[in-house]
N, C-alpha and C positions, 0 to 999 in steps of 0.2 A: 504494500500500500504506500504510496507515495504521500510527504509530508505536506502538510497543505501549505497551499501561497495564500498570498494576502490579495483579496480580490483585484486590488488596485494594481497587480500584474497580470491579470487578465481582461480586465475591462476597459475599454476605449472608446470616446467623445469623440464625437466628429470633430473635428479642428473649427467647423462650422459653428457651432450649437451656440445660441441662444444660451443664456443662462436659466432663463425657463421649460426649456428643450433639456438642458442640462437635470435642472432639477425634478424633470418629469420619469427621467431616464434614470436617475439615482432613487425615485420612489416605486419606479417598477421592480428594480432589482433588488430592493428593501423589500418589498411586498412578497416578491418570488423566494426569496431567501427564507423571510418568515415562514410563508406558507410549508417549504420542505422540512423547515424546522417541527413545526407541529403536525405536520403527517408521520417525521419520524418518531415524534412522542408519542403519538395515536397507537402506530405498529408496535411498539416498545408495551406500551399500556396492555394492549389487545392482548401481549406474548406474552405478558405476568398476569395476564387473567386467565389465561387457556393455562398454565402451568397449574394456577392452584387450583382450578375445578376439572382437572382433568383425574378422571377415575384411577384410584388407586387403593390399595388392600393396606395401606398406611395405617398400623393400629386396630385390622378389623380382623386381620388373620387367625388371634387365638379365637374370639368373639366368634367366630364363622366355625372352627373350628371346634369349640364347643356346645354350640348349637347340633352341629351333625352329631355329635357323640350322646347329647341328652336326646336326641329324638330317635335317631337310627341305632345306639350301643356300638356306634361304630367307629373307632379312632381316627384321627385325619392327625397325620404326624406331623404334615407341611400341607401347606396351600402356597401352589407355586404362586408368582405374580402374574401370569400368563393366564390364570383362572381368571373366566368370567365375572366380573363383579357385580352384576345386576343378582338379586339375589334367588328366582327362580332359574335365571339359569346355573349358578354354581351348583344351588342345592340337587339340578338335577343331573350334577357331573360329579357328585359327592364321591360317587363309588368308585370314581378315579382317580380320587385325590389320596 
């Protein structure tokens, strides 16, 4: 990834411009800039909300685990993390856990 420059080496005025030309051209590029700025904090936002609601056996493993054993007498040593977590489908892959 290359180090960033300072806008002011890539951005160029017509030798022409109006200083209101000028300053119309320095509010577009203020606005364009802002605007990527807050789409990247949108996407950033979005990616730490999909992280924490994203389905996981995080502390439910024994809980699951002993639920199969008080209703079927049937030990579950492990519940991979690969098991289903919606909870009629694990229950009804019990017997393979």
């Amino acid at each position: 990834m290359e180090p960033e420059t300072d806008v002011t080496d890539r951005l160029s005025l017509p030798d022409d411009a109006t200083d209101e030309e000028a300053a119309a051209i320095a509010a577009a590029v203020a606005a364009h800039v802002a605007d990527g700025e807050r789409a990247a904090v949108a996407v950033a936002a979005a990616a730490a909300a999909a992280a924490r609601s994203e389905d996981s056996w995080e502390g439910e493993k024994w809980a699951f685990s002993g639920r199969v054993d008080a209703t079927s007498g049937r030990r579950v040593r492990r519940v991979p993390d690969g098991a289903p977590r919606e909870k009629w489908a694990a229950a009804g892959r019990a017997d393979r856990l």
